[in-house]
NUSEBA-474519 format. One record per residue (C-alpha): residue number from 0; z, x, y. Coordinates in steps of 0.1 Angstrom, whole numbers, padded with zeros to 4 digits, always signed. Each point is the difference from the previous one (the first is absolute). Example, Ala and Ser with C-alpha at 12.3 -4.5 7.8 and 13.67 -1.06 7.14 Angstrom:
REM NUSEBA-474519
i c3 c1 c2
0 +0078 +0123 -0045 $
1 -0007 +0014 +0034 $
***
This chain:
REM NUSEBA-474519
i c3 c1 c2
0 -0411 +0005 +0164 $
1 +0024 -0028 +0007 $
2 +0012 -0019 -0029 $
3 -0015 -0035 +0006 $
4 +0031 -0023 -0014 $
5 -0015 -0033 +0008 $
6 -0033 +0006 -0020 $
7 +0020 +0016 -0027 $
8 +0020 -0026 -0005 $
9 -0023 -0029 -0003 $
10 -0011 +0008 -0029 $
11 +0034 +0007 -0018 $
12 +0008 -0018 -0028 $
13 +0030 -0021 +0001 $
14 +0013 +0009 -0038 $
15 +0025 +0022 -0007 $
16 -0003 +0041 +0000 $
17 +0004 +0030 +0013 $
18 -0014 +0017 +0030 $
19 -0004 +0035 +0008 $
20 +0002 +0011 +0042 $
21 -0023 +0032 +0002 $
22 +0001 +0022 +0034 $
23 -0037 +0017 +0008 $
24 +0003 +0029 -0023 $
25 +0003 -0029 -0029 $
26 +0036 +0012 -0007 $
27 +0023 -0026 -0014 $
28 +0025 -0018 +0032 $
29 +0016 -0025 -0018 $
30 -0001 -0023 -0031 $
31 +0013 -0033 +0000 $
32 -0007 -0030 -0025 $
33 -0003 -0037 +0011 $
34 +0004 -0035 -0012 $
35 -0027 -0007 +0021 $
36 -0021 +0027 +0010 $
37 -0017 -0014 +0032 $
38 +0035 -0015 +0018 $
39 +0016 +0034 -0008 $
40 -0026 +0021 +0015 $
41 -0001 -0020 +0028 $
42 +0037 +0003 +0006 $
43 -0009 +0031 +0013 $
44 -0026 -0005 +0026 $
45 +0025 -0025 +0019 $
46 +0016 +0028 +0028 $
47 +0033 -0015 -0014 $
48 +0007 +0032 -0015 $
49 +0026 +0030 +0004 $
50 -0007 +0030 +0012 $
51 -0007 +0022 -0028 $
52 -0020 -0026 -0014 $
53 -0019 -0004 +0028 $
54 -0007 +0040 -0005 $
55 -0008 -0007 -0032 $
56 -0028 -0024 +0002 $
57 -0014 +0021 +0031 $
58 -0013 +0025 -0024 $
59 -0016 -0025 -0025 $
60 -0036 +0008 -0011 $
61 -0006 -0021 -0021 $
62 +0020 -0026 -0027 $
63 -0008 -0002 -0040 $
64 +0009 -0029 -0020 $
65 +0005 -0008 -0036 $
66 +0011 -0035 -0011 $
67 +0021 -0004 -0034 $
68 +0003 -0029 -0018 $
69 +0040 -0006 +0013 $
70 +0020 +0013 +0025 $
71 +0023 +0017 -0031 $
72 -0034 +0014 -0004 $
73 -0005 +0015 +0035 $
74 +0036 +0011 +0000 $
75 -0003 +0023 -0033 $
76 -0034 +0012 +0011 $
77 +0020 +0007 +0038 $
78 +0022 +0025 -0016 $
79 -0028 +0014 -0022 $
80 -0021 +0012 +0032 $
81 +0033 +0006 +0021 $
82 +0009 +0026 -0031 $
83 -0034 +0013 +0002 $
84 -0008 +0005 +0033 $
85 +0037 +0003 +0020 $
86 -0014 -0015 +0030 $
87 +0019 +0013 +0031 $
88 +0010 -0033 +0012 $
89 +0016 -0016 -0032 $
90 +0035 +0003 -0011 $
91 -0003 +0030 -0023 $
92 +0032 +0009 -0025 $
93 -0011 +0039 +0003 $
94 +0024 +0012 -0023 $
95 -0016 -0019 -0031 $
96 +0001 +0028 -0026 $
97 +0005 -0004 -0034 $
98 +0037 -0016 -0009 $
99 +0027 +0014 -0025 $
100 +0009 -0011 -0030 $
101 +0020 +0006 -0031 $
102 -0021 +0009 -0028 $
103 +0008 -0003 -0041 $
104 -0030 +0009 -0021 $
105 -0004 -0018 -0035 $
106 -0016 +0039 -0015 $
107 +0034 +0014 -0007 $
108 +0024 -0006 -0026 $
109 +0031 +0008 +0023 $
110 -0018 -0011 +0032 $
111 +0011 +0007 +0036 $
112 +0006 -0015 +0033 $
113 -0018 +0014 +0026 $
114 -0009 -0002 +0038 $
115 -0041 -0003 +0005 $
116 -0018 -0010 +0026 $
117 -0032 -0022 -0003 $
118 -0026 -0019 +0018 $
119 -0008 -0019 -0032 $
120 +0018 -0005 -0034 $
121 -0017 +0012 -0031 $
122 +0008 -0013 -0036 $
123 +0017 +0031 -0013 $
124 +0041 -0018 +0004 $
125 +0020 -0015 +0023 $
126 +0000 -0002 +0039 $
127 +0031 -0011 +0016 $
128 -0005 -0007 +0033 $
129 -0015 +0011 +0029 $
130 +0032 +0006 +0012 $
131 +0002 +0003 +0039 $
132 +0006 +0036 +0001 $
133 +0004 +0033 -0020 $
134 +0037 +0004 +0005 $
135 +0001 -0033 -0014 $
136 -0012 +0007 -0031 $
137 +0018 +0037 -0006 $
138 +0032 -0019 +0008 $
139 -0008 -0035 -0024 $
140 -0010 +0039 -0029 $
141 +0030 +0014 +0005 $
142 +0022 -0028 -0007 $
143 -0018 -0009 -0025 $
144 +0002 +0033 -0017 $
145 +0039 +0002 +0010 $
146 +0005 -0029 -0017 $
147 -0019 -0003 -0030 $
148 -0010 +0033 -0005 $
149 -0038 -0001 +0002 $
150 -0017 +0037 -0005 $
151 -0009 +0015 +0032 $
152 -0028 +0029 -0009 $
153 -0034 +0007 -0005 $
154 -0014 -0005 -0035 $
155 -0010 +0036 -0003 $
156 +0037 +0009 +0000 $
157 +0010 -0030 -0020 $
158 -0024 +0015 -0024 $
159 +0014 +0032 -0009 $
160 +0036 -0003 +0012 $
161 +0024 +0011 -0034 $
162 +0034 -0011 +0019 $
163 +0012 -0021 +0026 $
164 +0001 +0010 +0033 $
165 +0016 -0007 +0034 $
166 -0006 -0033 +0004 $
167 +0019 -0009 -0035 $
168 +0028 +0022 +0011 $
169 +0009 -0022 +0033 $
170 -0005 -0031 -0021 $
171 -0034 -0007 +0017 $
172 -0022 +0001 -0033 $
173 +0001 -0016 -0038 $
174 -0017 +0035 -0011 $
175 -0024 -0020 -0016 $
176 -0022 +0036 -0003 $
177 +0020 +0014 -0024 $
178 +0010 -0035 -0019 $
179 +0033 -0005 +0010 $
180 -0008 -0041 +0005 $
181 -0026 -0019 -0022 $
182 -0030 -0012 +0012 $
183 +0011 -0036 -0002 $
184 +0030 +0002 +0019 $
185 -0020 +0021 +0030 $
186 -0027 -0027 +0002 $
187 +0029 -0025 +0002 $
188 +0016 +0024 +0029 $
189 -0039 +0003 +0018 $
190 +0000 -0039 +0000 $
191 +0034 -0009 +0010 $
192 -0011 +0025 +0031 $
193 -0028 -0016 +0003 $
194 +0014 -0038 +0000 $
195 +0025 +0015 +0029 $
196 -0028 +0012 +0022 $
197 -0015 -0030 -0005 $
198 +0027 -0020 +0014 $
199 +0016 -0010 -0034 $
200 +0029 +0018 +0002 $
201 +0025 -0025 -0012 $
202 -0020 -0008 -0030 $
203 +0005 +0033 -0009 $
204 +0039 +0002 +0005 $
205 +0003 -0032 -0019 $
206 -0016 +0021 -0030 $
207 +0018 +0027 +0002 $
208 +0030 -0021 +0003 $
209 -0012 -0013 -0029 $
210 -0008 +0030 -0018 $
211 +0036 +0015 +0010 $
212 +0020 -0029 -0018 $
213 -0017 +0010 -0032 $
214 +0004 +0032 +0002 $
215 +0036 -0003 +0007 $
216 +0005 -0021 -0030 $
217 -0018 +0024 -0022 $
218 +0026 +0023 +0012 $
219 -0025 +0026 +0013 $
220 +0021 +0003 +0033 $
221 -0021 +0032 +0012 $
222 -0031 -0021 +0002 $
223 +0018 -0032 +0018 $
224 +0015 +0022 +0029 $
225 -0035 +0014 +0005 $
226 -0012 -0032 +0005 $
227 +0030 -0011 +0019 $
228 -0012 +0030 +0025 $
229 -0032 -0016 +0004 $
230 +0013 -0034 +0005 $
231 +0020 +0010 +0033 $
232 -0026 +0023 +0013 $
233 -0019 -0029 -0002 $
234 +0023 -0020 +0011 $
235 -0002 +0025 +0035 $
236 -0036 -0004 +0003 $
237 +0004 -0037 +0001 $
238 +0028 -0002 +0027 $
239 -0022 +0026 +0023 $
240 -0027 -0021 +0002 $
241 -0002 -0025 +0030 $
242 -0011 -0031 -0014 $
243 +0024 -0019 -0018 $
244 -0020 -0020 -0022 $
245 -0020 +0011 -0025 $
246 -0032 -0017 +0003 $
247 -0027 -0001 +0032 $
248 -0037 +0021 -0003 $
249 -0006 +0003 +0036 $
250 -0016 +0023 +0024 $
251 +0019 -0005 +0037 $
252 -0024 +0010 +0033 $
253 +0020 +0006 +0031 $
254 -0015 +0009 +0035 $
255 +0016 +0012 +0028 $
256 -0018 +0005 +0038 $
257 +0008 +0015 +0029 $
258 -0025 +0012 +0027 $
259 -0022 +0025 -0017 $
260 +0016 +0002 -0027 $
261 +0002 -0021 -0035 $
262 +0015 +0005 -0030 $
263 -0005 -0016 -0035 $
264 +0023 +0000 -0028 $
265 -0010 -0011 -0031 $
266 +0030 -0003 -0029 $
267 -0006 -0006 -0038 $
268 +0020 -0018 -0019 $
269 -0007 -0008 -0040 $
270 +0026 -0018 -0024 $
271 +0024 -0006 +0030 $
272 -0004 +0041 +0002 $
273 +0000 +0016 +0035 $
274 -0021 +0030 -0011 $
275 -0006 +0013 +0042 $
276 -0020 -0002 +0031 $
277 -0032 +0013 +0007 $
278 -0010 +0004 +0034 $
279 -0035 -0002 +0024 $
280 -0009 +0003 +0033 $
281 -0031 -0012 +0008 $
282 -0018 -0005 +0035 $
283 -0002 -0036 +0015 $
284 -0033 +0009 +0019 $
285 -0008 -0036 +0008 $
286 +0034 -0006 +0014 $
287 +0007 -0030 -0030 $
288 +0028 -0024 +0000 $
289 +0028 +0014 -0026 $
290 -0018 -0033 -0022 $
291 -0035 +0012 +0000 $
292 +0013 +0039 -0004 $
293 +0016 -0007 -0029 $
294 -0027 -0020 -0014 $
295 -0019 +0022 +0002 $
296 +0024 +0031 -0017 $
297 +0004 -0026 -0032 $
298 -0030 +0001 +0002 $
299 -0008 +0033 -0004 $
300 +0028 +0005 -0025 $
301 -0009 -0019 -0027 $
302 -0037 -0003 +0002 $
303 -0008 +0036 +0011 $
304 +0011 +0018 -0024 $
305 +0019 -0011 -0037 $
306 +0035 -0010 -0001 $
307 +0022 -0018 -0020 $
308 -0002 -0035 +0016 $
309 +0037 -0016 -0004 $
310 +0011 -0039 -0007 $
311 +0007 -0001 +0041 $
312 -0013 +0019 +0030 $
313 +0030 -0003 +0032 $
314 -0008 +0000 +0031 $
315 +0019 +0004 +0036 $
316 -0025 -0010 +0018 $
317 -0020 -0032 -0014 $
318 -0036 +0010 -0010 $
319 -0034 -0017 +0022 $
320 -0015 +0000 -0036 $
321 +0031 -0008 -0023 $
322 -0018 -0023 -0022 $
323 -0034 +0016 -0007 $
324 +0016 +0030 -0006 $
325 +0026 -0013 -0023 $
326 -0034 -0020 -0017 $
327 -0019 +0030 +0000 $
328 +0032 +0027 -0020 $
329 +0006 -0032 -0023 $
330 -0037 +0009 -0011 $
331 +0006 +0032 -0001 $
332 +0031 +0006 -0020 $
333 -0008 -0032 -0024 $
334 +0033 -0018 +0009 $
335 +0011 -0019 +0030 $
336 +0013 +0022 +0032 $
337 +0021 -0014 +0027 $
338 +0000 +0010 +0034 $
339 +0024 -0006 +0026 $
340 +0024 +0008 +0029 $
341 +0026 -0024 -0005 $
342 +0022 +0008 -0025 $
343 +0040 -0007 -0012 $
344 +0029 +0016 -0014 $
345 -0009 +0038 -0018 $
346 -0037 +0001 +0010 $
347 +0013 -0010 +0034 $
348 +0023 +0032 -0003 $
349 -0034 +0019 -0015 $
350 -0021 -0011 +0035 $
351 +0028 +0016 +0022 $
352 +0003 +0026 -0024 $
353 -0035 +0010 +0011 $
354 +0004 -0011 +0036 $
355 +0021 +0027 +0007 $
356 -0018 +0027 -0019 $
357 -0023 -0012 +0023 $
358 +0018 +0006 +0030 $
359 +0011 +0030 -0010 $
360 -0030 +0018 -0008 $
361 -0010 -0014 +0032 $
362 +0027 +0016 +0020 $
363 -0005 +0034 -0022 $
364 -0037 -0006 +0014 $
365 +0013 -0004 +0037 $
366 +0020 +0031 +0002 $
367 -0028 +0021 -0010 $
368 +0003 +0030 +0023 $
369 -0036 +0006 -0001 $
370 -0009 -0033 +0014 $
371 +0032 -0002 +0024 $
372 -0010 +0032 +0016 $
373 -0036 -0021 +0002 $
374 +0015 -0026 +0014 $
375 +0017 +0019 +0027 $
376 -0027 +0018 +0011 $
377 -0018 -0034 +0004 $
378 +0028 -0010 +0020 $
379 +0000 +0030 +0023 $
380 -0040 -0006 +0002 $
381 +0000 -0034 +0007 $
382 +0030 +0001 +0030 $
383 -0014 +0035 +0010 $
384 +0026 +0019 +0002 $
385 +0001 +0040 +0000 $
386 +0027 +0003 -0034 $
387 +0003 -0023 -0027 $
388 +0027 -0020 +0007 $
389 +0031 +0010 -0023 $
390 +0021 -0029 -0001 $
391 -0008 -0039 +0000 $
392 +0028 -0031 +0005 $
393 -0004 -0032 -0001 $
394 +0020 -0030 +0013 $
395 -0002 -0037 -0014 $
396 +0027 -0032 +0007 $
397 +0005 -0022 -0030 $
398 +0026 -0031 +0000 $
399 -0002 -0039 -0013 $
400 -0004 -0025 +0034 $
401 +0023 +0028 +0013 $
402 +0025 +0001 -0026 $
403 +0010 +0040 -0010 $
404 -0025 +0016 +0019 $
405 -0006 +0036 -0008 $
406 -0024 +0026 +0014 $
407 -0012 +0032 -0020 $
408 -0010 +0032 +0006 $
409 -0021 +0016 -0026 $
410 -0011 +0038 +0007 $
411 -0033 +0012 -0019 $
412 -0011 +0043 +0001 $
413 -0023 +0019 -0018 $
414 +0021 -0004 -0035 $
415 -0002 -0037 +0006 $
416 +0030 -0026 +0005 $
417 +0031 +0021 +0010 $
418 +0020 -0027 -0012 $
419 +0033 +0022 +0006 $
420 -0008 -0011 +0036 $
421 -0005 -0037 +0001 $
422 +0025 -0019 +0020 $
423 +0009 -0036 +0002 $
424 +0019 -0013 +0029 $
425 +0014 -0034 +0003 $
426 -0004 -0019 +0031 $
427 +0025 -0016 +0020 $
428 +0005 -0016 +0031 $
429 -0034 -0011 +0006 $
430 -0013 -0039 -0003 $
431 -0015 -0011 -0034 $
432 -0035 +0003 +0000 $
433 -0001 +0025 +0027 $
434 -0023 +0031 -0019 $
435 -0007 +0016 +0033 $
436 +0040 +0007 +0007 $
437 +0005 +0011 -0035 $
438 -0024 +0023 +0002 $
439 +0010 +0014 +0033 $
440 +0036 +0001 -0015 $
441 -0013 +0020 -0030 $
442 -0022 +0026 +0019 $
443 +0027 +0006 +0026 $
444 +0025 +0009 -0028 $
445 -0024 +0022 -0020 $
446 -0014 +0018 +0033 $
447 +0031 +0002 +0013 $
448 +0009 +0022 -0024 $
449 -0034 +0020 +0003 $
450 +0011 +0004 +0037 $
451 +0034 +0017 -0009 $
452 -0015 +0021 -0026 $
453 +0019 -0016 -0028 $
454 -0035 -0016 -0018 $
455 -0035 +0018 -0003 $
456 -0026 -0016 +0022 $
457 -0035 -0014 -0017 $
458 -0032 +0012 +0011 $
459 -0013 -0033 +0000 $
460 +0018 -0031 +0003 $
461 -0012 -0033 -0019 $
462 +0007 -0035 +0013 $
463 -0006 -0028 -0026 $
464 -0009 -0028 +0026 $
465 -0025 -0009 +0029 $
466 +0001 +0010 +0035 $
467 +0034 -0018 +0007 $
468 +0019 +0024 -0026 $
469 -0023 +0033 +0015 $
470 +0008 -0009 +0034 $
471 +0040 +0001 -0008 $
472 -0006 +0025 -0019 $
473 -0014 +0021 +0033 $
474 +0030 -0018 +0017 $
475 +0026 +0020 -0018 $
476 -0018 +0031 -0001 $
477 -0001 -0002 +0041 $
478 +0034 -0010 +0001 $
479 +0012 +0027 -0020 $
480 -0024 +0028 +0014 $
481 -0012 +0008 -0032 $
482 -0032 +0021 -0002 $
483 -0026 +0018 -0021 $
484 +0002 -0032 -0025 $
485 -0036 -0017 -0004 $
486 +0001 -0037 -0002 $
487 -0015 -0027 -0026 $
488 -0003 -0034 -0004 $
489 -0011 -0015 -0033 $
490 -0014 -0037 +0007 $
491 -0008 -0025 -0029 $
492 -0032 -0016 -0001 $
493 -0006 -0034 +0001 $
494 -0005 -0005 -0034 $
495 +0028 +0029 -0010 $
496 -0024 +0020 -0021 $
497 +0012 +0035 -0001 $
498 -0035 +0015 +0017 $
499 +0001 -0023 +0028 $
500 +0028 +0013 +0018 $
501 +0001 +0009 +0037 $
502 +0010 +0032 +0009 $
503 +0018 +0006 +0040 $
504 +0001 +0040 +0006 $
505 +0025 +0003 +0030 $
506 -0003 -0030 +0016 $
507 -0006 -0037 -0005 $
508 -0036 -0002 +0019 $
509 -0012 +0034 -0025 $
510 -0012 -0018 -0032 $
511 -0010 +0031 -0023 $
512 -0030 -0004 -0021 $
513 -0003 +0009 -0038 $
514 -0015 -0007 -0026 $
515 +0015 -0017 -0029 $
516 -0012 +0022 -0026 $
517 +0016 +0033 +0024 $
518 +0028 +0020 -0020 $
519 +0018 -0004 +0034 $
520 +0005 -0033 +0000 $
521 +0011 -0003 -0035 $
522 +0026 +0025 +0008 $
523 +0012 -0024 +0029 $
524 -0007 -0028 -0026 $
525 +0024 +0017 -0025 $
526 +0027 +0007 +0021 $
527 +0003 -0035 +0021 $
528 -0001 -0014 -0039 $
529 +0030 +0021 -0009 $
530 +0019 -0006 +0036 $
531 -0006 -0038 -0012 $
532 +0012 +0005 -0034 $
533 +0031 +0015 +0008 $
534 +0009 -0026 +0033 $
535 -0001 -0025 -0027 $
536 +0021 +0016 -0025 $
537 +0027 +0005 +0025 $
538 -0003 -0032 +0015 $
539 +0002 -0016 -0032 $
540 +0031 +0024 -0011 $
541 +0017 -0016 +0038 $
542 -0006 -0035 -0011 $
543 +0013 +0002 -0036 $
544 +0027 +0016 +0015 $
545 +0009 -0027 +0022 $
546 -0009 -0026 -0020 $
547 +0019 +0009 -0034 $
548 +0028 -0020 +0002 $
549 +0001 -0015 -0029 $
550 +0020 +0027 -0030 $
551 +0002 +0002 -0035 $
552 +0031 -0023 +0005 $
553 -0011 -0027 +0023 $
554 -0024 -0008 -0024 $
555 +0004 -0034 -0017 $
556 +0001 +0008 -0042 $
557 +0010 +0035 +0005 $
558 +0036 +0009 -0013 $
559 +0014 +0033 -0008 $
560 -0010 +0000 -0032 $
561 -0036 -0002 +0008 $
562 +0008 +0020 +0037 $
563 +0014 +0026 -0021 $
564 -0031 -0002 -0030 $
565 -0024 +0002 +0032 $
566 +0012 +0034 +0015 $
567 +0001 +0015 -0035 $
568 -0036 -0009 -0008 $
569 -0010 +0012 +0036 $
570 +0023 +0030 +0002 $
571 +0008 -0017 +0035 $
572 -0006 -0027 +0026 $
573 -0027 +0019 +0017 $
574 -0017 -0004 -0039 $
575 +0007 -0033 +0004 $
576 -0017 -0008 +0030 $
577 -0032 +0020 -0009 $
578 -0001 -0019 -0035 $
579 -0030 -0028 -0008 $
580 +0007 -0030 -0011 $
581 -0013 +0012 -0034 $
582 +0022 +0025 -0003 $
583 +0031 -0014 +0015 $
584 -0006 -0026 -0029 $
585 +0007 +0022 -0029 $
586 +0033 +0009 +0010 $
587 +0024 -0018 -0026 $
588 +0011 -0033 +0015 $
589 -0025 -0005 +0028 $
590 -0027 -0024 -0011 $
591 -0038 -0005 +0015 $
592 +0018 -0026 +0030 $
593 +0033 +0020 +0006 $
594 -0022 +0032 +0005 $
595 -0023 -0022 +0026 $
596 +0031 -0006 +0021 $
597 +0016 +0032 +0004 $
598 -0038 +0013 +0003 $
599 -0003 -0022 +0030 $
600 +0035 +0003 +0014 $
601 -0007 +0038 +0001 $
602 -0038 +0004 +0013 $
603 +0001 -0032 +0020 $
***
């Protein structure tokens, strides 16, 4: 029976809640929560819709409600029932097991750190943590143990060992088994570990600072160097960190997107501590704006399952919801939570920190040879062809109102981007403005040498452009009698919205259909976005070029003393010109304003 959406919905209350989408076989679709209930289900009876949405609703059976008191309500009581019931069309963090942390019991008289995993803390010691992933935690043990020589085994051994072993031998272990430390002066070693993986490491070289002056006066030198070891092993730890502050609780959330693909990166940081990256990759089965996606995977995080809610929750991307959801983990944690995507300074370095974790696991995610060899069979399906189609370029024409214009040649096969095979050429002797010559000028050079044998010829040849670009493209490939090469144009859509591109197989008047959710087309998708990524970095490379008149010389404030204090710092001019202003500012002599003007006379 048809889901009647117009009766349904005049009785919906207009308070806030949750709803529940069932399909015919009373199976869980979706679960959303509202501020108002009646406007929200509405929204989706409009046909203004995308179209996996669209799908989405066509199997709708029937809709159940439950109002809460508050929208914080109806967002914790979302997750609840999202946790519960994993509805198929939700964003749903699938790797959510249990997380690692470092465990110290309070049962033991010589107690031990140890690596446990655990949905839910019990009150029998200390949980540091959840750290973002097991090698995390075995490396945070083992410099702990390294440095302040923390036991290692399992209590039955402890138990019955009658000398030391091993571990005191490499100067891992105290022996505390066979009493060759007090019991006082272990707990003090378990706690200064403790404080470090807590963040409060230079607390705890300020003690034993501290403690080494007084045992250097007291003449017991043997006792002073020890702790002089465990002051500059300390010391080690702090300079391999990457923040360079020690303060910030934060928990940074980075998504990256690329046609059929996403990637989330989610990076902890406690006590100005990086202590790693955890990664997801859920589905975006409602095709969700990067804001609502990562709404939603906050979401999730913190209210489906328990976690250690920190003073500020980062942000790439800024959250639909940023508010109630701050409101709602103030509740939760019993202290107030910020959340936000625009940040300065460190946690501005912490947001691109997990930007590019993002990217990367995305790109990791990409070359998959599983799903390439998916997507190249969809490819071969979709352009019927006999054979999959080995070998993919794809040309794209990037310059500034003509200025340093640069086409690229990217080449894509069943490994992924053969970057040892991208080319850029730089244009000449064509009018500014004039994308149609450069591109002819860039195919001719690169077929030219296909013709002579010199280059290997694609399978399939991609266009970024609309029919003027395929049609020159067919131009040169007449011209220069080149054969057995199929043809593509990639259109953009009027809005730009990777999905709603037009496809040209051949010829200009041959629009190819496919549909946006086809592994073809996110293979096409994929390489145009690389061929337009790489156009830009060598146009951009052109320009600088040409533009960078202005040296280290020329530049007013800048002697040799200060010339010469730059190219140490930087090891070079090319360090130089790749230098922020934040960091061309602690060189010694180059204040805040002097590093603004040779940042801008450098970088334009």
């Amino acid at each position: 029976m048809t889901f009647n959406a117009k009766q349904f919905l005049s009785s919906v209350s207009t308070s806030p809640g949750v709803y529940r989408m069932l399909d015919e076989h009373a199976n869980t679709l979706y679960v959303g929560k509202a501020k108002r209930l009646k406007a929200r289900l509405a929204s989706y009876f409009r046909g203004q819709l995308n179209t996996k949405t669209q799908a989405m609703v066509a199997r709708i059976a029937d809709i159940q409600i439950t109002v809460t008191r508050s929208e914080t309500e109806a967002l914790l009581l979302e997750q609840t029932l999202i946790k519960e019931l994993r509805p198929p069309y939700n964003i749903l963090l699938r790797d959510d097991k249990s997380y690692p942390f470092v465990f110290v019991t309070d049962r033991h008289a010589y107690p031990k750190l140890e690596y446990k995993r655990a949905r839910q803390r019990r009150g029998d010691g200390r949980y540091l943590g959840p750290y973002p992933s097991s090698g995390a935690v075995r490396e945070s043990l083992s410099l702990m143990q390294k440095i302040f020589h923390i036991r290692n085994c399992e209590d039955s051994v402890f138990a019955h060992r009658s000398r030391p072993c091993l571990q005191y031998q490499i100067n891992r272990c105290s022996a505390p088994c066979v009493d060759y430390i007090a019991e006082e002066d272990y707990r003090r070693d378990v706690e200064h570990a403790v404080m470090c993986l807590e963040g409060k490491s230079e607390d705890v070289t300020r003690a034993l600072t501290q403690a080494m002056e007084t045992a250097s006066q007291a003449l017991d030198f043997e006792e002073a160097g020890r702790l002089r070891d465990q002051i500059q092993q300390l010391r080690q730890l702090q300079q391999r960190q990457f923040v360079d502050n020690d303060s910030g609780d934060a928990d940074i959330f980075a998504l990256a997107q690329r046609p059929g693909a996403m990637g989330i990166s989610v990076l902890s940081v406690r006590d100005g501590r990086m202590l790693g990256a955890r990664h997801h990759a859920p589905k975006n089965g409602l095709d969700l704006t990067p804001e609502a996606l990562l709404t939603e995977v906050v979401s999730q995080y913190y209210f489906g399952q328990p976690h250690n809610v920190p003073s500020e929750v980062i942000t790439s991307h800024a959250l639909d919801d940023s508010e109630l959801i701050a409101e709602a983990l103030t509740q939760q944690a019993g202290k107030r939570i910020r959340v936000t995507s625009q940040v300065r300074g460190h946690r501005a370095q912490w947001q691109q920190l997990a930007m590019t974790n993002a990217e990367q696991q995305l790109a990791s995610q990409l070359a998959n040879t599983t799903q390439l060899t998916q997507r190249f069979a969809a490819l071969q399906k979709a352009l019927g062809l006999e054979t999959m189609p080995e070998r993919l370029e794809c040309f794209d024409i990037s310059h500034s109102h003509g200025e340093a214009t640069v086409a690229s040649c990217v080449v894509f096969d069943h490994q992924g981007p053969r970057k040892s095979d991208y080319r850029h050429f730089r244009i000449e002797g064509v009018a500014a403005g004039d994308d149609y010559a450069a591109m002819q000028q860039a195919l001719t050079r690169r077929l030219k040498r296909v013709k002579s044998g010199e280059a290997i010829a694609p399978d399939i040849l991609i266009v970024d452009g609309g029919k003027g670009q395929l049609n020159m493209a067919r131009e040169v490939l007449n011209t220069l009698k080149v054969t057995d090469i199929i043809l593509l144009g990639v259109a953009k859509g009027t809005t730009r919205k990777a999905g709603l591109e037009t496809l040209f197989l051949e010829a200009s008047d041959n629009p190819l259909p496919m549909d946006p959710a086809s592994p073809a087309l996110h293979l096409i998708q994929h390489i145009r976005d690389e061929s337009h990524r790489f156009a830009i970095a060598g146009h951009r490379a052109q320009r600088d070029k040409a533009r960078r008149t202005s040296t280290l010389q020329e530049i007013p404030g800048i002697g040799p003393k200060r010339r010469r204090e730059l190219l140490r710092f930087f090891g070079g001019l090319q360090g130089v010109q790749k230098a922020s202003r934040a960091e061309l500012a602690r060189v010694p002599g180059i204040n805040a304003a002097l590093a603004e003007s040779i940042y801008l006379a450098l970088n334009g």
